[in-house]
C-alpha positions in Angstrom: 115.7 85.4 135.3 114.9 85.2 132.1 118.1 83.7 130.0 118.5 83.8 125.9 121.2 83.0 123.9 123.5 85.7 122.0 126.1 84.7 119.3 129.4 85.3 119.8 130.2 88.9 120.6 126.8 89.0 122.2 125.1 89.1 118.6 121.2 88.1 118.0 122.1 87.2 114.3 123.4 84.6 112.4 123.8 83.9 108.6 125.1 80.7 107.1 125.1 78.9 103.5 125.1 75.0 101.9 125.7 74.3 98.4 126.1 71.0 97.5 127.6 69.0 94.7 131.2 70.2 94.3 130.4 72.4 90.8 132.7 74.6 89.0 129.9 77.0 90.0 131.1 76.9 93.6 134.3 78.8 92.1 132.1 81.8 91.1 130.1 81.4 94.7 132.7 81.6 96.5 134.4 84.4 94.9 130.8 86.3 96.3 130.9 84.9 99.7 134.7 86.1 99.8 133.6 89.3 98.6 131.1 90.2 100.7 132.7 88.9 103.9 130.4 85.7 104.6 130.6 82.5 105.2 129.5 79.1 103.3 130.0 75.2 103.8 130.1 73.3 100.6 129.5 69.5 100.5 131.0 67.5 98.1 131.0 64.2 96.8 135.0 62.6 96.6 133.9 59.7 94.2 132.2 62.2 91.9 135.4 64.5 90.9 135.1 65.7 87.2 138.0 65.9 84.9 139.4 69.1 83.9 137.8 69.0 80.2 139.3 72.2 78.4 135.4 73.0 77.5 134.0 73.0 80.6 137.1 74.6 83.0 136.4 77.2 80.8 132.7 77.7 81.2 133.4 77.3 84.6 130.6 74.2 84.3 130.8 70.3 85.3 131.9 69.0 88.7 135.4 70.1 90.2 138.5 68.1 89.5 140.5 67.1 92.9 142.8 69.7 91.9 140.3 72.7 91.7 138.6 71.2 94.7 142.1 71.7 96.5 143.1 74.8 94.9 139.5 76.7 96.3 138.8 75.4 99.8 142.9 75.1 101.0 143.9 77.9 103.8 139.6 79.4 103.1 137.7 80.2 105.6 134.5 78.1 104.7 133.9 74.5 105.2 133.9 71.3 103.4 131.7 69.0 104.4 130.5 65.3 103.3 127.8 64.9 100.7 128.1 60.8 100.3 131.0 59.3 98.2 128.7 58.8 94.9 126.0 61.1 96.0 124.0 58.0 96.5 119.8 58.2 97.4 121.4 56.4 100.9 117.5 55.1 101.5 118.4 52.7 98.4 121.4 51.2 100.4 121.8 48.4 103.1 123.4 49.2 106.1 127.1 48.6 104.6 126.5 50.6 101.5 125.5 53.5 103.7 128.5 52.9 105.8 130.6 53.2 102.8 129.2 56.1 101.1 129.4 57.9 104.3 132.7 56.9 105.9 134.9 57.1 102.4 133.2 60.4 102.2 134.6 61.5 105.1 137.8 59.9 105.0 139.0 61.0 101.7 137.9 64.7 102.7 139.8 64.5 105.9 142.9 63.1 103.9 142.9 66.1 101.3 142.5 68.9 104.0 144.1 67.6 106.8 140.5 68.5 108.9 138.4 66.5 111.4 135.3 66.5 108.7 132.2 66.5 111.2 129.4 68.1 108.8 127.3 66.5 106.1 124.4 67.0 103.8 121.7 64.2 102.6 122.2 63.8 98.4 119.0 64.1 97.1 117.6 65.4 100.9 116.7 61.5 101.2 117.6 59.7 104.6 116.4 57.0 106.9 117.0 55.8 110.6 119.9 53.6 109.3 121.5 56.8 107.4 120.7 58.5 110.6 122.9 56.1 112.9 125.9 55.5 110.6 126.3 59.2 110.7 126.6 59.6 114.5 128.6 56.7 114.5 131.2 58.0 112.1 131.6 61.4 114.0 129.0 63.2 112.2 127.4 65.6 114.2 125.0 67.5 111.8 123.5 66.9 108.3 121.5 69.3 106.6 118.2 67.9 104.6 116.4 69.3 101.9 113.5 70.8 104.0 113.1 73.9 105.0 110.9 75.9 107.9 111.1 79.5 106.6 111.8 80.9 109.9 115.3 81.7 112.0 114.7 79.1 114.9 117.8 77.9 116.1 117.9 73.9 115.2 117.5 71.3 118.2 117.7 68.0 115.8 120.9 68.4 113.6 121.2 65.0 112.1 117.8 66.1 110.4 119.0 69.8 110.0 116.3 71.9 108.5 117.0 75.0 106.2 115.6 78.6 106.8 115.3 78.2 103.0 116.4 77.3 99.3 117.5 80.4 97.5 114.8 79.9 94.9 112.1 80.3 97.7 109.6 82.9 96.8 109.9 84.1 100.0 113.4 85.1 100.2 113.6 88.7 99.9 110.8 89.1 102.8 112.6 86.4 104.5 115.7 88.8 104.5 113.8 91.6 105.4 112.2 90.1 108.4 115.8 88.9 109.5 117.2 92.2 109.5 114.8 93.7 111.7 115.2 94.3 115.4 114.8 91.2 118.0 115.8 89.9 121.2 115.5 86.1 120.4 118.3 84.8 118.9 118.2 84.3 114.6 119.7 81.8 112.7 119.1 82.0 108.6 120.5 79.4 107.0 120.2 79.5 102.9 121.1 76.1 100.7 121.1 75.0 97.1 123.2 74.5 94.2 125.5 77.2 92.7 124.7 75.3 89.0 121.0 76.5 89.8 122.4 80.3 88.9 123.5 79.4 85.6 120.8 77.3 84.9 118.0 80.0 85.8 120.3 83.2 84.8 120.1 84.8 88.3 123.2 84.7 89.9 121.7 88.8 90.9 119.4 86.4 93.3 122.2 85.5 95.3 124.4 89.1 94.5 121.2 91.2 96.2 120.9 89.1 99.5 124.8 89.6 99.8 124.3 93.4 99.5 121.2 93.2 101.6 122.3 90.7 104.8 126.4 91.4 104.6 128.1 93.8 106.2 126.6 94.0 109.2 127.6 94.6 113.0 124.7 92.7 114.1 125.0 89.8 112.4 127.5 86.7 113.0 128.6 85.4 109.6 129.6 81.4 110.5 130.0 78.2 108.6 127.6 75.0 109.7 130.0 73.7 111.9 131.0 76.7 113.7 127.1 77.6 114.8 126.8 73.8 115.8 130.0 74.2 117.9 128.9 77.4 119.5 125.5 76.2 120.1 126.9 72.7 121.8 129.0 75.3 123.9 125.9 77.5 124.7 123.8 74.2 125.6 126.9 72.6 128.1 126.5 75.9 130.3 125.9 74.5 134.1 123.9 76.2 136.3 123.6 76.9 140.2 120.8 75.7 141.9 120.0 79.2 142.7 120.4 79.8 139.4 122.9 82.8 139.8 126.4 80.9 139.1 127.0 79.8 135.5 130.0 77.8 134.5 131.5 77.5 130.8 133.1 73.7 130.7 133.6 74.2 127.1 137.0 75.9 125.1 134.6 78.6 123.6 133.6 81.7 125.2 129.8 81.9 125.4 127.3 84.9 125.3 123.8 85.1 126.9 121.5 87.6 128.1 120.1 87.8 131.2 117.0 89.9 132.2 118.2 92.0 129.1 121.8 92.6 130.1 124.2 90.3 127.2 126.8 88.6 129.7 130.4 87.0 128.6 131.1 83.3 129.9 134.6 82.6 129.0 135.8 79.9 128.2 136.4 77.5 131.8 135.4 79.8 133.7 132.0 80.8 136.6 130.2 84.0 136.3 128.0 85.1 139.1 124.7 87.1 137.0 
């Protein structure tokens, strides 16, 4: 039998987003994201809050206070994740300053939102074997570098998480386009950057168009980081028979796959015969 994974709902497709940095910018990105019905995950930095300078707050520029950082990511459906409590360059840092730019990260993020904070991206895409370890040790199951493959392969080392793509790639709108046509493997596309980089360049259309393009879709699953790395660990703890025609879900999330062509359901705890 030939076996794939499907999203949930059986889809092929998934989109995702990262922006880093905790900008006022964010407030306009997000605005999008909630308009069009996607998903994003935005990593912060909780040493790094700005103060709510008249000026600024009104050019919607400069990092987030704690405040506006509460105010836009309290009761929303996208994710905060860890981005190092100074944005450090962590490759600069002995083992203990790593530890601390990581696990205050996290902690302080936890404490405002009341969340088990498991996601994390590298400031300034730089990491080592020592950033690499402190961050499984402190619960971190994924952190999203500054690379990028330009394809939809779904990602098998996620403390090293490559992008599809930064949304100043040249390639972007034919990336899209390929996304969006028909396939039977599974398609992740994950875009990153900075929501600063729109005002700085004047293109916030850049990121308007690929919204208007990729949203809306039946087809496609529209998911923060963590939730594809939580279906994905569901899809990968499937148990099979020896013969192959049992499967059994140990996990709380109801998995899809398709078999020989024909998407099948695995719910949650339970054995399927295919």
């Amino acid at each position: 039998m030939k076996i794939l994974m499907q999203f949930p709902g059986g889809l092929k497709k998934a989109l995702t987003f990262s922006y880093d940095d905790g900008v006022r910018q964010d407030i306009r990105l997000v605005a999008l994201f909630d308009k069009y019905g996607v998903k994003g995950t935005f990593n912060i930095n909780t040493g790094c809050f700005g103060a709510e300078n008249p000026e600024e707050v009104a050019a919607g520029k400069g990092r987030m206070s704690l405040r506006e950082v509460k105010e836009l990511f309290e009761n929303s459906p996208h994710e905060v994740a860890l981005h190092g409590f100074y944005h450090a360059n962590l490759t600069q840092l002995d083992e203990v300053g790593v530890a601390n730019e990581i696990v205050t990260d996290k902690k302080n993020i936890e404490n405002i939102f009341g969340t088990v904070t498991r996601g994390a991206a590298y400031a300034y895409g730089t990491y080592n074997d020592t950033a690499v370890r402190v961050l499984r040790d402190s619960g971190v199951v994924y952190c999203r570098t500054t690379q990028s493959v330009e394809d939809f392969s779904i990602p098998k080392n996620w403390l090293e998480l490559r992008s599809t793509c930064h949304h100043k790639c040249d390639h972007l709108t034919d990336l899209t386009t390929r996304f969006l046509e028909p396939s039977e493997e599974p398609m992740l596309f994950y875009v990153w950057g900075h929501s600063y980089e729109f005002d700085n360049d004047d293109n916030w259309s850049v990121m308007e168009d690929l919204l208007k393009t990729a949203s809306g879709r039946e087809d496609v699953w529209y998911a923060t980081n963590i939730e594809i790395f939580d279906y994905l660990a569901a899809y990968n703890a499937l148990k099979y028979s020896v013969d192959g025609n049992l499967v059994y879900n140990p996990s709380a999330l109801d998995v899809f796959i398709s078999c020989d062509g024909k998407g099948v359901k695995i719910p949650a705890g339970s054995t399927v015969k295919l």
